[in-house]
N, C-alpha and C positions, 0 to 999 in steps of 0.2 A: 476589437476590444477597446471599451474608451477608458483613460484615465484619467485623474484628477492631479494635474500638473501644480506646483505652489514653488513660487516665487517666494526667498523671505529676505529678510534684511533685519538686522537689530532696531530698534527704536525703544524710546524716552517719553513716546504717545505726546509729543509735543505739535500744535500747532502746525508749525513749519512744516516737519513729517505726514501728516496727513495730509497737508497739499500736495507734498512731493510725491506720495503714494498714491495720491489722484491722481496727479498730473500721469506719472507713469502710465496707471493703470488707463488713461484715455489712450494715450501713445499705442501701447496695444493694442486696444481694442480697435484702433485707427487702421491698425498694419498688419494685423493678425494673419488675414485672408482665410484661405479654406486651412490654416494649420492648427485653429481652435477655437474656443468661443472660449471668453472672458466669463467669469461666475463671480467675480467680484473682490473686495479687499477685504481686509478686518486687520485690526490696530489695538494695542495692549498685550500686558503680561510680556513686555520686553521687545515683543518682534514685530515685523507688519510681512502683510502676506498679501500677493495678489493667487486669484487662482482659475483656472483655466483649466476646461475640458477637451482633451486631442486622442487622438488614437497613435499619436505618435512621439511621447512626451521630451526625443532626444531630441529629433526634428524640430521641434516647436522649441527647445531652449535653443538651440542653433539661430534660429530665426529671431528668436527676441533677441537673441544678443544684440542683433544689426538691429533696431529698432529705435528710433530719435536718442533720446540720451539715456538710454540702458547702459550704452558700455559705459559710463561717465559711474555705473554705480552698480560696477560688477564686484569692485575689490572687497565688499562685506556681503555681498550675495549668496547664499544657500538657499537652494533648487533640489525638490523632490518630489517621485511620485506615487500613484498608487493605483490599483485596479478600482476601479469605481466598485463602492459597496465590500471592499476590504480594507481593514485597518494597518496594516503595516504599510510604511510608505519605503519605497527603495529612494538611498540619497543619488546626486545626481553628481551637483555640483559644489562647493570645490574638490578637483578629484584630490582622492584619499579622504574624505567625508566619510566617516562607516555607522554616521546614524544622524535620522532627519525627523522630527518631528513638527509639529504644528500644536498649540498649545492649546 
């Protein structure tokens, strides 16, 4: 079964933030291995997202954690996923999280 995993973080859609969400987002896609493929970011309406397709979406946040300077920007991080081709997402991260959307 594959899911569509999303990475989020608050953001201001400033400059700086979209680099940082680059930068991230290379990070990943650098180090991912066989735990997913990258699908890309989007920025605005308050949050930034990376998103990524795995079949194993707990795995795969495990894995980014360790990933260049991910942990450096876990403390505002909310992580959730979803069956591909369904719209409810289950939240992930931080636990006690009891709703995750994508805007």
């Amino acid at each position: 079964m594959e899911y569509m995993f999303v990475l989020q973080w608050p953001s201001s859609s400033t400059a700086e933030e979209l680099d940082l969400l680059i930068s991230l987002e290379n990070q990943i896609r650098k180090h991912i291995g066989d735990d997913g493929k990258v699908d890309g970011h989007d920025i605005g309406s308050g949050e930034m997202n990376i998103f990524i397709f795995t079949e194993d979406p707990r795995a795969t946040f495990e894995h980014v954690l360790n990933i260049g300077s991910i942990p450096n920007h876990v403390s505002n991080l909310k992580a959730g996923y979803r069956e591909v081709g369904e719209d409810e997402f289950v939240p992930l991260h931080p636990e006690g999280l009891d709703h995750f959307s994508v805007i």
